[in-house]
C-alpha positions as CSV (number, residue, x, y, z in Angstrom):
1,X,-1.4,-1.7,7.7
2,X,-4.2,-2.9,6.3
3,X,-6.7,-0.6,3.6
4,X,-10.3,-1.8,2.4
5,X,-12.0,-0.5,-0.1
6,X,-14.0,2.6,0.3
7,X,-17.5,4.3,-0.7
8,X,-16.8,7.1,-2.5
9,X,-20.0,8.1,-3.9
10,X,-23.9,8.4,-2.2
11,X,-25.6,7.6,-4.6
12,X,-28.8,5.5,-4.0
13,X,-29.2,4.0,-7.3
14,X,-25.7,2.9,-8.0
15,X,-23.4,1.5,-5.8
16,X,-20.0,2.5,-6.2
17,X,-16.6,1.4,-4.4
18,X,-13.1,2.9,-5.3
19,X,-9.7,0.9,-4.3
20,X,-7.1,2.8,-2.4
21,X,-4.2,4.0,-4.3
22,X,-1.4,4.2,-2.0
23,X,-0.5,2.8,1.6
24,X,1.9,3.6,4.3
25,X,4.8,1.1,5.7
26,X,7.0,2.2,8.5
27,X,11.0,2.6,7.4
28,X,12.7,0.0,9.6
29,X,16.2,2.4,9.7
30,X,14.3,5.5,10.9
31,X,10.6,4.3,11.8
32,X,9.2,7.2,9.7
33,X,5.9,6.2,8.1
34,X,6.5,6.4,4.5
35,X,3.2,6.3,1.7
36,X,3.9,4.8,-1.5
37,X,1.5,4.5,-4.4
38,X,-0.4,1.1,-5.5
39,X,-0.2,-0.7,-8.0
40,X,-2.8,-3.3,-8.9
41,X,-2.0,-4.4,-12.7
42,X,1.9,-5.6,-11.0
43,X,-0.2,-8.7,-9.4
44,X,-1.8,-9.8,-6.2
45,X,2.0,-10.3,-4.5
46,X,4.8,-7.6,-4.9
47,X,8.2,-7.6,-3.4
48,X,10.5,-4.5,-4.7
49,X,13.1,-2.5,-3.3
50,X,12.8,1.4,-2.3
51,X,14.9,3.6,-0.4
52,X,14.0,6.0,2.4
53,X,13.1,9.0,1.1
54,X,13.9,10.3,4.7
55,X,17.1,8.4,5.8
56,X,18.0,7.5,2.0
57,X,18.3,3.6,3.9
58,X,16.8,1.0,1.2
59,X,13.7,-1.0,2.3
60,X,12.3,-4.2,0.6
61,X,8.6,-3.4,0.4
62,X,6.3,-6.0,0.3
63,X,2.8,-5.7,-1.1
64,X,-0.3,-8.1,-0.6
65,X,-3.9,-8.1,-2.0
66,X,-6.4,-9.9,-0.7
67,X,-9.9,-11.2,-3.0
68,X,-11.3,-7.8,-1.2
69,X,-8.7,-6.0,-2.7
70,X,-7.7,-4.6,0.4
71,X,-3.7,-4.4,0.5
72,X,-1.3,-4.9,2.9
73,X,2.2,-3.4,3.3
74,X,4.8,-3.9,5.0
75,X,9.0,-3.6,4.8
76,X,12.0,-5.0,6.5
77,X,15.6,-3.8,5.6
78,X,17.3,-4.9,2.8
């Protein structure tokens, strides 16, 4: 999934962008859709473990920002 970054003001004489804070991967045990924050200071690559907080199953999560700063997220089972 992947998230760009967004206008969040209208303002004509400033121009203002605001990086998303959290994302969505899908639990490969019980394909729910689960949101977890983002964390941008942890580095352009992240790889941690997380269990399910539906099916309690762990997940390794795996986090990716481009230059854009858009992020992608994805799991597989651990």
């Amino acid at each position: 999934m992947d998230y760009l970054f967004d206008d969040s003001e209208n303002d004509a004489s400033e121009s203002h962008s605001a990086i998303h804070e959290e994302a969505g991967y899908t639990c490969n045990s019980c394909g729910e859709e689960i949101i977890v924050p983002l964390d941008y200071s942890q580095g352009l690559s992240q790889e941690y473990v997380e269990d399910c907080p539906v099916c309690c199953n762990p997940n390794i999560i795996f986090v990716e920002f481009n230059n854009e700063g858009e992020a992608n997220v994805w799991s597989r089972g651990e």
